[in-house]
PDB file of N, CA, C and O in Angstrom:
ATOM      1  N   UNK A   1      89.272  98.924 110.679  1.00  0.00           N
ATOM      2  CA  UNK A   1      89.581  99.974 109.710  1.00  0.00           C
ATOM      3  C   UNK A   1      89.212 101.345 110.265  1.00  0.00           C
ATOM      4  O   UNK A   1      89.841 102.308 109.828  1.00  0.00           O
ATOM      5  N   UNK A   2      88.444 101.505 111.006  1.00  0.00           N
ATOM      6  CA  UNK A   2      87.897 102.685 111.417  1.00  0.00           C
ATOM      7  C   UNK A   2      88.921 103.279 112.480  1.00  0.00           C
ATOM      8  O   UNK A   2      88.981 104.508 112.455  1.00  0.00           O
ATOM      9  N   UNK A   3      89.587 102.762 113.237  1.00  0.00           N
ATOM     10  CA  UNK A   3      90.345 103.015 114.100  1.00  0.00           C
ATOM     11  C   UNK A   3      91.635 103.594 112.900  1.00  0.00           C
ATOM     12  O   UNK A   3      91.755 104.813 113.014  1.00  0.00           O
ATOM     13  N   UNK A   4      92.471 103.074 111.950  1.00  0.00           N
ATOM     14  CA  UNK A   4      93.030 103.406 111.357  1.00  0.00           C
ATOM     15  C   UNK A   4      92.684 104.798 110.436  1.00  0.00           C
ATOM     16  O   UNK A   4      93.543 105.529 109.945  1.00  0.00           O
ATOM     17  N   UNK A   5      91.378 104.960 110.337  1.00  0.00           N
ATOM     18  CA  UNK A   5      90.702 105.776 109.546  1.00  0.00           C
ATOM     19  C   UNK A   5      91.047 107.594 110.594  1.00  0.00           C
ATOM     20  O   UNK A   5      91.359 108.717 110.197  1.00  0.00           O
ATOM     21  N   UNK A   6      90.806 107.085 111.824  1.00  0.00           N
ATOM     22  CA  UNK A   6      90.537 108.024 112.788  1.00  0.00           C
ATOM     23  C   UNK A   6      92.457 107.979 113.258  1.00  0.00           C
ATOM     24  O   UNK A   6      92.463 108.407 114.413  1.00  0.00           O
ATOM     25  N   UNK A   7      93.447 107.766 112.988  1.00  0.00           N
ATOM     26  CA  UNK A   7      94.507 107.711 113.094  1.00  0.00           C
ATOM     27  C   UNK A   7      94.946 108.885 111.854  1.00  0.00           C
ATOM     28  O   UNK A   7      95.361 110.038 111.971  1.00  0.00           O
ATOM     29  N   UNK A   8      94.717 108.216 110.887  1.00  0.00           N
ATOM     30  CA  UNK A   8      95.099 109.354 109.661  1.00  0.00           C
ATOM     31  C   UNK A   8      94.067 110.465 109.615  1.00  0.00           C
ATOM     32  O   UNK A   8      94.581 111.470 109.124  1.00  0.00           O
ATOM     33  N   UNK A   9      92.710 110.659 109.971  1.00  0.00           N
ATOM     34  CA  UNK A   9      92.355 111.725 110.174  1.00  0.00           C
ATOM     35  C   UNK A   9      93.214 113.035 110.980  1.00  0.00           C
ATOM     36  O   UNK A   9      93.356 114.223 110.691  1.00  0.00           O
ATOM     37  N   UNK A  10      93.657 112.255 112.031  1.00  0.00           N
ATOM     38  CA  UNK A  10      94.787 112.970 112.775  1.00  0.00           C
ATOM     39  C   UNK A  10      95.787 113.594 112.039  1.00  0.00           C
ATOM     40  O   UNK A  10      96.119 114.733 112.368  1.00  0.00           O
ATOM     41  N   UNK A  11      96.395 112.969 110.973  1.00  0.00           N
ATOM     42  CA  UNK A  11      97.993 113.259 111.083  1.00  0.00           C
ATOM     43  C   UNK A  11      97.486 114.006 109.753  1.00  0.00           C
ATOM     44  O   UNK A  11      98.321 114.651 109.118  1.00  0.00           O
ATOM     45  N   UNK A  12      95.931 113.942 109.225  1.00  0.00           N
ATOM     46  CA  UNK A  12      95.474 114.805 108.011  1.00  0.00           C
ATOM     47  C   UNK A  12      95.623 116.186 108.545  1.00  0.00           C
ATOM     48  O   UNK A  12      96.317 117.067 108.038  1.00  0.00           O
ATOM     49  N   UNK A  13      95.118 116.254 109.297  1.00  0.00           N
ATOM     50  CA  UNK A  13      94.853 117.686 110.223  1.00  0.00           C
ATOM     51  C   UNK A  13      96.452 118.153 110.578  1.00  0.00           C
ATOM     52  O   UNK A  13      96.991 119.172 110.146  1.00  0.00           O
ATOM     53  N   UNK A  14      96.896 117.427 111.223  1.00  0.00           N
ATOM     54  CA  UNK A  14      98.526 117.966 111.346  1.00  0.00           C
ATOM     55  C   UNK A  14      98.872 118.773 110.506  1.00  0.00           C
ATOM     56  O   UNK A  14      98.913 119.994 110.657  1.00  0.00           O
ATOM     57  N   UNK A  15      99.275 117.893 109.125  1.00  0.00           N
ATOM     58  CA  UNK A  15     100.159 117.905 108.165  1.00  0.00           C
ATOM     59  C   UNK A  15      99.486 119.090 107.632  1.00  0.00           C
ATOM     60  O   UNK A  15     100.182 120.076 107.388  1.00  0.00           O
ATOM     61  N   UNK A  16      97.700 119.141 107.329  1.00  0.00           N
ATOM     62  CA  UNK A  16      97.450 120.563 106.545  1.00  0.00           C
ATOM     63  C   UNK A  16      97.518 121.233 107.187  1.00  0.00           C
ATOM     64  O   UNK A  16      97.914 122.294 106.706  1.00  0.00           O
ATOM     65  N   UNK A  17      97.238 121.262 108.680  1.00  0.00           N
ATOM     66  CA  UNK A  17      97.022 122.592 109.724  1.00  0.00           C
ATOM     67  C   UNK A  17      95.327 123.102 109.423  1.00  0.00           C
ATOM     68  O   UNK A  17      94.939 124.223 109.094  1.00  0.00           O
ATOM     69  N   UNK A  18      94.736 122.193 109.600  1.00  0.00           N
ATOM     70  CA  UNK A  18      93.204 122.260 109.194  1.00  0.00           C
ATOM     71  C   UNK A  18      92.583 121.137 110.412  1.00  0.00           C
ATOM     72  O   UNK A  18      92.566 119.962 110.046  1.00  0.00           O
ATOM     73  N   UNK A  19      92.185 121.369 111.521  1.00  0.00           N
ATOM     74  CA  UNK A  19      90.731 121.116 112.053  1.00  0.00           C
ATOM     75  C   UNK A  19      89.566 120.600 110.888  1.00  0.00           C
ATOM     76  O   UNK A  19      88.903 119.573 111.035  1.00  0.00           O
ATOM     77  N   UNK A  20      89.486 121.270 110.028  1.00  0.00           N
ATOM     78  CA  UNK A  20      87.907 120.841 109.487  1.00  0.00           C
ATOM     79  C   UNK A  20      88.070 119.889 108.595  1.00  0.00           C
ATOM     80  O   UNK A  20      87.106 119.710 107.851  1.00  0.00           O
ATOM     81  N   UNK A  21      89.178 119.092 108.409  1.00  0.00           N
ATOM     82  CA  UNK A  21      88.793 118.418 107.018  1.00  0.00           C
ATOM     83  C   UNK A  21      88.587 117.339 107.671  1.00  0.00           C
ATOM     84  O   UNK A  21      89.284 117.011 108.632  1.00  0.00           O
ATOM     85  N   UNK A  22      87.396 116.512 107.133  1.00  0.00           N
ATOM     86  CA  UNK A  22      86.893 115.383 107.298  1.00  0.00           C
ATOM     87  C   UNK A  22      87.141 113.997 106.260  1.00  0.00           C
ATOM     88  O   UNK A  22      86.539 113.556 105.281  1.00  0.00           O
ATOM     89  N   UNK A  23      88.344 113.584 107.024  1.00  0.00           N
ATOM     90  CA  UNK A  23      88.809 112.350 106.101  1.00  0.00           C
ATOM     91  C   UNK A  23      87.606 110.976 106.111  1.00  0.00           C
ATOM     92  O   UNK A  23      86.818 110.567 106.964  1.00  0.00           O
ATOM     93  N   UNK A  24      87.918 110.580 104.810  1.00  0.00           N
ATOM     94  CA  UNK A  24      87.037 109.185 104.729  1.00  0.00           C
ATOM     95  C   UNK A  24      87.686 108.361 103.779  1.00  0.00           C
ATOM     96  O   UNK A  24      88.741 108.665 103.222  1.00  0.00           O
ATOM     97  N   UNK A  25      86.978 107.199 103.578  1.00  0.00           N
ATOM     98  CA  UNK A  25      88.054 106.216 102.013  1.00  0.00           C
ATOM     99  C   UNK A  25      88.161 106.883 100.957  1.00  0.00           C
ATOM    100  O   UNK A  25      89.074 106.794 100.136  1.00  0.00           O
ATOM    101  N   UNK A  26      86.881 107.854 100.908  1.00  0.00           N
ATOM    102  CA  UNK A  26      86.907 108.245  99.541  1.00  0.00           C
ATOM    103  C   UNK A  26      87.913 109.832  99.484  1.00  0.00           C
ATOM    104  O   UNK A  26      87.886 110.535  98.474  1.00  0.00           O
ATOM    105  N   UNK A  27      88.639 110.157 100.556  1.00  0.00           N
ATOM    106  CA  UNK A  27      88.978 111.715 100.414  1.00  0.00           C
ATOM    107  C   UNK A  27      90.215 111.572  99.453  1.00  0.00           C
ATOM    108  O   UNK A  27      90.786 110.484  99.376  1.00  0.00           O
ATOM    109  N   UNK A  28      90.652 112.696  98.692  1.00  0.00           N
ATOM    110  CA  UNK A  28      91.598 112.476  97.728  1.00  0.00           C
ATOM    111  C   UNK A  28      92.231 113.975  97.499  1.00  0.00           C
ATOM    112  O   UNK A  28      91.732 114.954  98.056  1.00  0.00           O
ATOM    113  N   UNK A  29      93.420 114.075  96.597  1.00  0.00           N
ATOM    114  CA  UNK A  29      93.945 115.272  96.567  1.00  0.00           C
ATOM    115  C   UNK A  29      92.782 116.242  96.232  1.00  0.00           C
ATOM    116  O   UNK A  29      92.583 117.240  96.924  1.00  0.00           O
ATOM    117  N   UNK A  30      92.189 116.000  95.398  1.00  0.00           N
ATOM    118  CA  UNK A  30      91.378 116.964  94.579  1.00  0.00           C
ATOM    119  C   UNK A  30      90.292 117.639  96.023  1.00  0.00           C
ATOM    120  O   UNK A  30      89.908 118.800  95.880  1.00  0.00           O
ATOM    121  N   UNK A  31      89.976 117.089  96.973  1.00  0.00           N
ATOM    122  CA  UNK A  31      89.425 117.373  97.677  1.00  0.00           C
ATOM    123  C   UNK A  31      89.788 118.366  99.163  1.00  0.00           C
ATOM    124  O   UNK A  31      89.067 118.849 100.035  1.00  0.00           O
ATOM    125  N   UNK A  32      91.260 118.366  98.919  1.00  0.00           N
ATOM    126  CA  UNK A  32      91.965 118.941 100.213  1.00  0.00           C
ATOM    127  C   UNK A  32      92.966 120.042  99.266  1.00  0.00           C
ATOM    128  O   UNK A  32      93.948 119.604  98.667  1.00  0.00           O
ATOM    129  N   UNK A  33      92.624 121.362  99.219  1.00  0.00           N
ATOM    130  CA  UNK A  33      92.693 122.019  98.513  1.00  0.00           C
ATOM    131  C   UNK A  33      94.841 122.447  98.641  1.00  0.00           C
ATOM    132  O   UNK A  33      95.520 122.986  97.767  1.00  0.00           O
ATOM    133  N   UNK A  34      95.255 122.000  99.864  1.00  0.00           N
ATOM    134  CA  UNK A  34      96.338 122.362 100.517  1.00  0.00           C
ATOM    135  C   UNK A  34      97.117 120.570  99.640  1.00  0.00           C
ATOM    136  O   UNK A  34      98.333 120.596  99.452  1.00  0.00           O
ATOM    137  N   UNK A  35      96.640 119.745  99.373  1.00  0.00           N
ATOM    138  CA  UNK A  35      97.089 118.643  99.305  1.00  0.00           C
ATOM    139  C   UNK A  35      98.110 118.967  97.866  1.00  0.00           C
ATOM    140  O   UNK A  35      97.360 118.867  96.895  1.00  0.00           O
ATOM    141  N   UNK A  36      99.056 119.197  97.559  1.00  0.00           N
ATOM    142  CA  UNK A  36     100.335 119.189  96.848  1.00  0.00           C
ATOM    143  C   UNK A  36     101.472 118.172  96.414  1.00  0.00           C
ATOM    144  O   UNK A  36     100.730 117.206  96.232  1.00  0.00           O
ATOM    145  N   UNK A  37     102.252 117.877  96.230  1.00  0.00           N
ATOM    146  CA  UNK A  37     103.429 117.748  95.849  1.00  0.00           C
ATOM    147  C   UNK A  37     104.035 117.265  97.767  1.00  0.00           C
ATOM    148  O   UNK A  37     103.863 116.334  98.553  1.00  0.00           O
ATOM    149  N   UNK A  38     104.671 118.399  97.734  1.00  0.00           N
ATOM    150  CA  UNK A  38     105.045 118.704  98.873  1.00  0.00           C
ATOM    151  C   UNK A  38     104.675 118.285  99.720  1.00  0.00           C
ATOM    152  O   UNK A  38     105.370 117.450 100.298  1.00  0.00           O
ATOM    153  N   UNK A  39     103.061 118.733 100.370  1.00  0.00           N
ATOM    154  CA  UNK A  39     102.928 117.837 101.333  1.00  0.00           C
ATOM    155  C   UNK A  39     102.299 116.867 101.217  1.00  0.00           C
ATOM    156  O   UNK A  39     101.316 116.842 101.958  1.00  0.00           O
ATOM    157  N   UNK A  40     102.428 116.051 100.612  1.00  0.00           N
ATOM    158  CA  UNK A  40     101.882 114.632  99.116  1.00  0.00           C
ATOM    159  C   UNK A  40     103.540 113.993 100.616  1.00  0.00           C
ATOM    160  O   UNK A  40     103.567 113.401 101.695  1.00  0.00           O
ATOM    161  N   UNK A  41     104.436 114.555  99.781  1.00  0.00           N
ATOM    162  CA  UNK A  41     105.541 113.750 101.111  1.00  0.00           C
ATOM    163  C   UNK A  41     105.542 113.843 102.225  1.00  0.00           C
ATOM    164  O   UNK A  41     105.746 112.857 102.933  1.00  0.00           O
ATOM    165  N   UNK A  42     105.296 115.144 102.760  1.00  0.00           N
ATOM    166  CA  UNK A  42     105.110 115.212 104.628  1.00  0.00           C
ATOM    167  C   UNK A  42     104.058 114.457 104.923  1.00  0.00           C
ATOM    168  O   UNK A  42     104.383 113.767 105.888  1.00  0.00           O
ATOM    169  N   UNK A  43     103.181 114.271 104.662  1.00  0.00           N
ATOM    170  CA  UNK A  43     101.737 113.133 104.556  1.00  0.00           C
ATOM    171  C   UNK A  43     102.439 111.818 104.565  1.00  0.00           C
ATOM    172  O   UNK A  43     102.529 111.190 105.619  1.00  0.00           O
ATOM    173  N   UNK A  44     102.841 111.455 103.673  1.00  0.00           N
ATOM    174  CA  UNK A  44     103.299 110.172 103.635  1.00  0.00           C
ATOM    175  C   UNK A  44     104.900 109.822 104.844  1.00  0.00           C
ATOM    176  O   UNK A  44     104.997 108.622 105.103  1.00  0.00           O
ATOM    177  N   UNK A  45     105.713 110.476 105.327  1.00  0.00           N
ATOM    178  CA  UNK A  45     106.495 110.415 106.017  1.00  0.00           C
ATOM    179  C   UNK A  45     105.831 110.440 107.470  1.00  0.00           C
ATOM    180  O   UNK A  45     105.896 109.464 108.217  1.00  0.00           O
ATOM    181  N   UNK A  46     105.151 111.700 107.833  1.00  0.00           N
ATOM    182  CA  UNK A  46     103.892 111.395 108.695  1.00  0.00           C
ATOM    183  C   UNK A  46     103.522 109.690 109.122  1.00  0.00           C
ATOM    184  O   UNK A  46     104.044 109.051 110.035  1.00  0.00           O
ATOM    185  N   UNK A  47     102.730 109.334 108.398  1.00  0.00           N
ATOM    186  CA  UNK A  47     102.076 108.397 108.353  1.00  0.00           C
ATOM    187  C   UNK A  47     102.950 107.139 108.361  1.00  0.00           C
ATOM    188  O   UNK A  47     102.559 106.115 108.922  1.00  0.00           O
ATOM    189  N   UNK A  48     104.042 107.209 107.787  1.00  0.00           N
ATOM    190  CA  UNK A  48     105.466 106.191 107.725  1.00  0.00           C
ATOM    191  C   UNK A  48     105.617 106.131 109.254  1.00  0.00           C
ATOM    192  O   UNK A  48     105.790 104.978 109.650  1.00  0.00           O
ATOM    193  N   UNK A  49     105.599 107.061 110.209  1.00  0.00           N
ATOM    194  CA  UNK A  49     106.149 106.970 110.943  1.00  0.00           C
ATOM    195  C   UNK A  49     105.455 106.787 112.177  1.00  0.00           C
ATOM    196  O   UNK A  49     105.981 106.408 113.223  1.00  0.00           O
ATOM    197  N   UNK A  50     103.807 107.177 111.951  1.00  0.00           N
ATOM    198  CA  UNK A  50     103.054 106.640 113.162  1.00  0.00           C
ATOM    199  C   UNK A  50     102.764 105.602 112.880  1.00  0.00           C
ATOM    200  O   UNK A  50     102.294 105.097 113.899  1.00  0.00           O
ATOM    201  N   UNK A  51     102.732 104.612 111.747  1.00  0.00           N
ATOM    202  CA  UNK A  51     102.590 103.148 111.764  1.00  0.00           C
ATOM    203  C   UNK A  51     103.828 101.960 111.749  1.00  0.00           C
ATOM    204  O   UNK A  51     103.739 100.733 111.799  1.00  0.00           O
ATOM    205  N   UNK A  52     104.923 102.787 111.666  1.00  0.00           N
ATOM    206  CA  UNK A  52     106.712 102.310 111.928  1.00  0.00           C
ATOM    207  C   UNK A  52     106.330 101.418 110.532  1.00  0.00           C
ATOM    208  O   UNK A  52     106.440 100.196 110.639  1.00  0.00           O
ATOM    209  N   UNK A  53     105.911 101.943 109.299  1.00  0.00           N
ATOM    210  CA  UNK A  53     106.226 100.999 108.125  1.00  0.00           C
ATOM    211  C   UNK A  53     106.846 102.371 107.161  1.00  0.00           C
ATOM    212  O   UNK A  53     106.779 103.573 107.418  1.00  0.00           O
ATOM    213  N   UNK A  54     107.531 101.583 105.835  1.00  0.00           N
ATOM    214  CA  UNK A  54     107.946 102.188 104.952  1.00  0.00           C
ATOM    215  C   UNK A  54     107.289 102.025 103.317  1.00  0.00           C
ATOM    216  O   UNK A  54     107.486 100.966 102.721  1.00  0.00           O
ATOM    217  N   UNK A  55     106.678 102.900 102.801  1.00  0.00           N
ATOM    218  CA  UNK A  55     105.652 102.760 101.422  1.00  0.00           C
ATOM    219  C   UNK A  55     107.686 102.957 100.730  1.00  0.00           C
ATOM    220  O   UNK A  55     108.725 103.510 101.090  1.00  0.00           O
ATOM    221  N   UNK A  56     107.075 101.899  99.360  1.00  0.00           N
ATOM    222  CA  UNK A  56     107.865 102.273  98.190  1.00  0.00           C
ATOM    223  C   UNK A  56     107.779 103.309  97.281  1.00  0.00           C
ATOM    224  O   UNK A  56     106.586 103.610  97.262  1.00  0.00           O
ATOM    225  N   UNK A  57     108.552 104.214  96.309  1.00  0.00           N
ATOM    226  CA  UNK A  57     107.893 104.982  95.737  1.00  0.00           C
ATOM    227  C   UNK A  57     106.835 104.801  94.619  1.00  0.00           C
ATOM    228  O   UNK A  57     106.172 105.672  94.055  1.00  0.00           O
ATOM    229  N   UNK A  58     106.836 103.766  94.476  1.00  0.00           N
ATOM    230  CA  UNK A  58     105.883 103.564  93.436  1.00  0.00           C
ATOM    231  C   UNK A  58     104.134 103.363  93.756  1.00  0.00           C
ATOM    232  O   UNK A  58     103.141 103.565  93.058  1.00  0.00           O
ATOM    233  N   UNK A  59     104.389 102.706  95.622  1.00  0.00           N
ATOM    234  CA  UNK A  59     103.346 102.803  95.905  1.00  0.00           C
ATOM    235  C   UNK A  59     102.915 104.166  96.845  1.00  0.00           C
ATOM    236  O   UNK A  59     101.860 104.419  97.427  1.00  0.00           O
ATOM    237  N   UNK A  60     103.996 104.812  96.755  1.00  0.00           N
ATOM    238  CA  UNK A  60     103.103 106.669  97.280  1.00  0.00           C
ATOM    239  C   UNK A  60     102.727 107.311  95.805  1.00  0.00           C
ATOM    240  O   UNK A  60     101.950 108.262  95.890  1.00  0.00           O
ATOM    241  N   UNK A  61     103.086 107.007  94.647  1.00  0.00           N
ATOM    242  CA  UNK A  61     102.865 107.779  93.415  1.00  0.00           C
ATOM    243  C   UNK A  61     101.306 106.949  93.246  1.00  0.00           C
ATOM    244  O   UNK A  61     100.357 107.583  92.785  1.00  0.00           O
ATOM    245  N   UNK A  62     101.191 105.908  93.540  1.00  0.00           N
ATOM    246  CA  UNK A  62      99.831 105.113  93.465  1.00  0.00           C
ATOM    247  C   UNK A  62      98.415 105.265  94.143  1.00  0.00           C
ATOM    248  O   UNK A  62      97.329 104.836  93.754  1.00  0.00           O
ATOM    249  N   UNK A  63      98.807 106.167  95.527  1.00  0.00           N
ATOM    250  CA  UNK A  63      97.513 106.323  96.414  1.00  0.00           C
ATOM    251  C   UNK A  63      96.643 107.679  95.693  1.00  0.00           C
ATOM    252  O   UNK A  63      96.942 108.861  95.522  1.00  0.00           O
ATOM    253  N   UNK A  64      95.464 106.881  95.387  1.00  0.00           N
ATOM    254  CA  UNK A  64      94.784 107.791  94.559  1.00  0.00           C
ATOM    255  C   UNK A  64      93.332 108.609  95.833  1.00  0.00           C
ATOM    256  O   UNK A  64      92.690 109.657  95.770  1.00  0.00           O
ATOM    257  N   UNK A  65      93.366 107.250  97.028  1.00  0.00           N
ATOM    258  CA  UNK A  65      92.468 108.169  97.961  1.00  0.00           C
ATOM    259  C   UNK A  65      92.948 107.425  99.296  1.00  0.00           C
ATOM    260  O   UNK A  65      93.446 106.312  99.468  1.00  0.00           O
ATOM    261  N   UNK A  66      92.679 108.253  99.999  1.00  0.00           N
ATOM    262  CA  UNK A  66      92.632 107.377 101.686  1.00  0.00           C
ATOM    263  C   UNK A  66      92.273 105.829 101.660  1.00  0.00           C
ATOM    264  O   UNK A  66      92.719 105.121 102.563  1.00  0.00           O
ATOM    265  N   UNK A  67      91.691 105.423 100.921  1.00  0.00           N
ATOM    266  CA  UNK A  67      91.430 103.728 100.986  1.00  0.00           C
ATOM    267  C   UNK A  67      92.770 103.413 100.517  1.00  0.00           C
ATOM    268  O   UNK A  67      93.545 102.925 101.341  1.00  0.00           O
ATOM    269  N   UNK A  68      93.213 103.636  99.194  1.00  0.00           N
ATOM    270  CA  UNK A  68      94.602 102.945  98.710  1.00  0.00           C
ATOM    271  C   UNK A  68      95.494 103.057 100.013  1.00  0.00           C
ATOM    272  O   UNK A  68      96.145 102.078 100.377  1.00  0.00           O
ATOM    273  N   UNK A  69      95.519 104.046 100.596  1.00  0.00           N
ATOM    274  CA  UNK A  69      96.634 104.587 102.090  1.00  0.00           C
ATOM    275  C   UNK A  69      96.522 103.247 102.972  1.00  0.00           C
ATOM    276  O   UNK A  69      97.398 102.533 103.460  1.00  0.00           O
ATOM    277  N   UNK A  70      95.324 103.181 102.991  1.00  0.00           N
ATOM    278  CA  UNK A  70      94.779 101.852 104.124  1.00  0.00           C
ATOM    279  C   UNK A  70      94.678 101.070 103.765  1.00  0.00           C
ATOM    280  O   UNK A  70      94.516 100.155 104.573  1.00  0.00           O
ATOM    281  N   UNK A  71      94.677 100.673 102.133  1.00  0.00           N
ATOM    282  CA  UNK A  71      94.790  99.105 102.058  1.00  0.00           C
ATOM    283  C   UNK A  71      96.425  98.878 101.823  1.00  0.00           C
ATOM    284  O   UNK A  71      96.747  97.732 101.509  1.00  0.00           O
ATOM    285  N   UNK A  72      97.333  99.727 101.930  1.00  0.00           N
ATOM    286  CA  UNK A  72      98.688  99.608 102.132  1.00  0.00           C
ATOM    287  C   UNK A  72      99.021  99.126 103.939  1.00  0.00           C
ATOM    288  O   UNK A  72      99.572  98.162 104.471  1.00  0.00           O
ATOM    289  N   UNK A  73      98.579  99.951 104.268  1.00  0.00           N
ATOM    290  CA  UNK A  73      98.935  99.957 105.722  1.00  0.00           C
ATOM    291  C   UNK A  73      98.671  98.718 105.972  1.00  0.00           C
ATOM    292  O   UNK A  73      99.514  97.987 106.493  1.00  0.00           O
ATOM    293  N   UNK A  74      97.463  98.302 105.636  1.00  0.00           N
ATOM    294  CA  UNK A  74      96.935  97.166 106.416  1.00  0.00           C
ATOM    295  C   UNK A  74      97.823  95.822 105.708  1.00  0.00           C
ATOM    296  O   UNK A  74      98.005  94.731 106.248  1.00  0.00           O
ATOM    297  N   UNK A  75      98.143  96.109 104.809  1.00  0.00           N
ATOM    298  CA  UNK A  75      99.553  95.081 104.007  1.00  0.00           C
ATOM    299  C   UNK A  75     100.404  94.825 104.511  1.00  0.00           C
ATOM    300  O   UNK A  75     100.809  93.671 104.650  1.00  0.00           O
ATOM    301  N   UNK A  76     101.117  96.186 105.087  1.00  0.00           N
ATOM    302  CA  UNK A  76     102.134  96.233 106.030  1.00  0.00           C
ATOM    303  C   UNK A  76     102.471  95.860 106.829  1.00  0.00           C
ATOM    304  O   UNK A  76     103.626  95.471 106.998  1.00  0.00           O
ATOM    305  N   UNK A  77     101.139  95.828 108.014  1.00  0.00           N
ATOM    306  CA  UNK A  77     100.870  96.138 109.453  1.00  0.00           C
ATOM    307  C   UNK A  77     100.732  94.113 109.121  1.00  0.00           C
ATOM    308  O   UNK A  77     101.114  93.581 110.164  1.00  0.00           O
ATOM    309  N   UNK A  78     100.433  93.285 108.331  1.00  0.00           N
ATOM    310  CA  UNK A  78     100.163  92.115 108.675  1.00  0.00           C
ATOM    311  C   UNK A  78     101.522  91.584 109.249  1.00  0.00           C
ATOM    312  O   UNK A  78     101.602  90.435 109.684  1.00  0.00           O
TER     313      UNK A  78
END
């Protein structure tokens, strides 16, 4: 998990254009002040695409923090 953790830390930083934010299970919109709508989808297309899987919409309207993100992925990725 940690390796995955340090994967989306990456594409966190991308997508906001922020160096400093320090992702963990628990990080969530409320905490990434740039985290929107908007890039609520570049985040998730991002991430669609460095793990070559596809989220449904019901389960991107569902990720309430970085753990939900990763216990998807890791669904996926089986």
């Amino acid at each position: 998990m940690n390796t995955l953790l340090n994967q989306l830390d990456k594409i966190f930083k991308s997508v906001f254009e922020d160096n400093k934010i320090q992702v963990e299970l628990t990080t969530s919109a409320k905490d990434i002040g740039q985290w929107n709508s908007l890039n609520h989808v570049l985040l998730i297309s991002e991430i669609e695409k460095e793990f070559e899987i596809s989220f449904e919409l019901d389960e991107m309207i569902g990720f309430k923090d970085v753990g939900d993100i990763i216990k998807a992925i890791q669904s996926k990725k089986k």
